[in-house]
N, C-alpha and C positions, 0 to 999 in steps of 0.2 A: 394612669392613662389620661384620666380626667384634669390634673395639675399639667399635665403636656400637648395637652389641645388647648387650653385656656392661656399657658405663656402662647404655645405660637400664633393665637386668634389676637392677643396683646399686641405680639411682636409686628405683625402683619398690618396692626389696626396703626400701628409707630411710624412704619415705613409708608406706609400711607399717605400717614397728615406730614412726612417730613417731604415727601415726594410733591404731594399738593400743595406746600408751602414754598418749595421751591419754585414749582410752578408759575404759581402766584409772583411773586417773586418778580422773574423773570415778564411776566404779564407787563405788573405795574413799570418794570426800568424800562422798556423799548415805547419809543413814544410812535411809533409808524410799523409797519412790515414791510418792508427791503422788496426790490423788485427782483432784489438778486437769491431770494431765501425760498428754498422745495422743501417739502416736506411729502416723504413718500410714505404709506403704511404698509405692513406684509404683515400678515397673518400666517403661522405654523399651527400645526395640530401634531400631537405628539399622545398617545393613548388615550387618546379622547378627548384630550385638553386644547383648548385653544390659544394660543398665544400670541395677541397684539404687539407689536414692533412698532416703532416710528423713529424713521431715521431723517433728521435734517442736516440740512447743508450748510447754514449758517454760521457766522462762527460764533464759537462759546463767548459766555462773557470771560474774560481774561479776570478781573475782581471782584470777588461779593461785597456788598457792603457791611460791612462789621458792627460790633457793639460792643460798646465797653462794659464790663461787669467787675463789682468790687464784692469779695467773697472775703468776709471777718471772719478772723478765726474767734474761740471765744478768747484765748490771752488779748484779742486786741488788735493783732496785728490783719493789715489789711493785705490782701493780692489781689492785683489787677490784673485783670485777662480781657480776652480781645476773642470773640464769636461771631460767627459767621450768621447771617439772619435768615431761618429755619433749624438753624444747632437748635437742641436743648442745654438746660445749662447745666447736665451731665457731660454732655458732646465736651462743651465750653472746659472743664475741668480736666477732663482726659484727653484733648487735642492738645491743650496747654502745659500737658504734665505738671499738673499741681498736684503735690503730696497731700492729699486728704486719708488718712489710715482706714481702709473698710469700704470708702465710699464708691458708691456703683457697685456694689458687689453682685448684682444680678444682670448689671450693664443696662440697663433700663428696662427690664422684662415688668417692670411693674409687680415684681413677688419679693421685693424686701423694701424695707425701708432706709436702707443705709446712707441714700443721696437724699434727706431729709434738711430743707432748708427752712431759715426764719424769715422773714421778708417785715419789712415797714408797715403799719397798717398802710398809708398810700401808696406802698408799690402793690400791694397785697388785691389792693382794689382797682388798681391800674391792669391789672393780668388779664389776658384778652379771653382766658375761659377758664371758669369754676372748675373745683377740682371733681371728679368723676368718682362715684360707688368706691370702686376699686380704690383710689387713690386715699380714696378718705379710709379705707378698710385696712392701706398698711400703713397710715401715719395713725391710723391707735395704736396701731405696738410700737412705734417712734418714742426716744428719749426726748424731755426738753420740749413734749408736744404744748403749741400755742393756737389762738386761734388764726393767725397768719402763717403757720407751718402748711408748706406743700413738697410734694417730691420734686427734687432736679431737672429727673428724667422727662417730666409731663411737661415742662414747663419750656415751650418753643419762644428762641429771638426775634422781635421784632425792631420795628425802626423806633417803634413806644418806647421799648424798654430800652434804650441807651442813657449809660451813666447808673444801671439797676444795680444796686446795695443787697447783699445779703447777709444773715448771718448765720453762720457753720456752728452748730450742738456740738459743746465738748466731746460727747460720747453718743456712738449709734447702735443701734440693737437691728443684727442682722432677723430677721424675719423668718428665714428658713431657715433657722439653727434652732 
């Protein structure tokens, strides 16, 4: 019960920073507010609960801005993929169907380590936030652990990280097996 309140306090804590990242996002691209853009809020209450809405008018952005990521495998070989800025570069892997055998296998719940990357020492120090209790707690049971190793999952697109290098550990050690 204890392991199922703590994924979904993670999971909750994920959608969060990808929601605010979006946000943000969105902040930084619009240089003005539209005379033509409403924004109206409604609030429900459903067994107690409260639930903020906000619905605007405006229209969506039609493209995010992307990032390029190069993920080595260890033979060597390099894939390039293309994420969207607020992905993780979990997201970046499974949007793009890249065959990584194992990786994500908890989907970014932050309870394995199987999305286990190596990073440059200068991209390592380039990463816009340190890795968290949690994170560093399942990259010790990670294979091929370095001190540039972080998780996938944690690890959000910025406009920084374009052109970001990784490198993929031969072999991963699922955490919950």
């Amino acid at each position: 019960m204890l392991r199922l309140a703590v994924t979904s306090r993670l999971l909750c804590q994920q959608l969060v920073r990808r929601e605010l990242a979006s946000a943000m996002q969105s902040l930084q691209s619009s240089t003005s507010i539209s005379a033509f853009t409403s924004t109206r809020r409604t609030t429900h209450t459903t067994h107690g609960i409260s639930n903020a809405r906000s619905l605007s008018t405006s229209q969506p952005k039609l493209q995010s801005e992307e990032v390029e990521v190069t993920f080595v495998r260890a033979n060597g070989e390099r894939v390039k993929a293309k994420g969207k800025i607020g992905d993780s570069l979990l997201d970046v892997i499974v949007n793009n169907n890249i065959d990584f055998e194992g990786f994500g296998a908890c989907e970014g719940t932050l309870t394995c380590s199987t999305c286990h990357l190596i990073f440059s020492k200068a991209d390592y120090d380039r990463l816009p936030e340190k890795p968290s209790d949690e994170e560093l707690d399942m990259l010790d049971l990670a294979y091929e652990l370095t001190d540039t190793s972080r998780l996938g999952c944690q690890i959000t697109l910025s406009k920084d990280l374009q052109g970001l290098e990784v490198r993929v550990p031969a072999t991963i050690n699922d955490a919950r097996s």
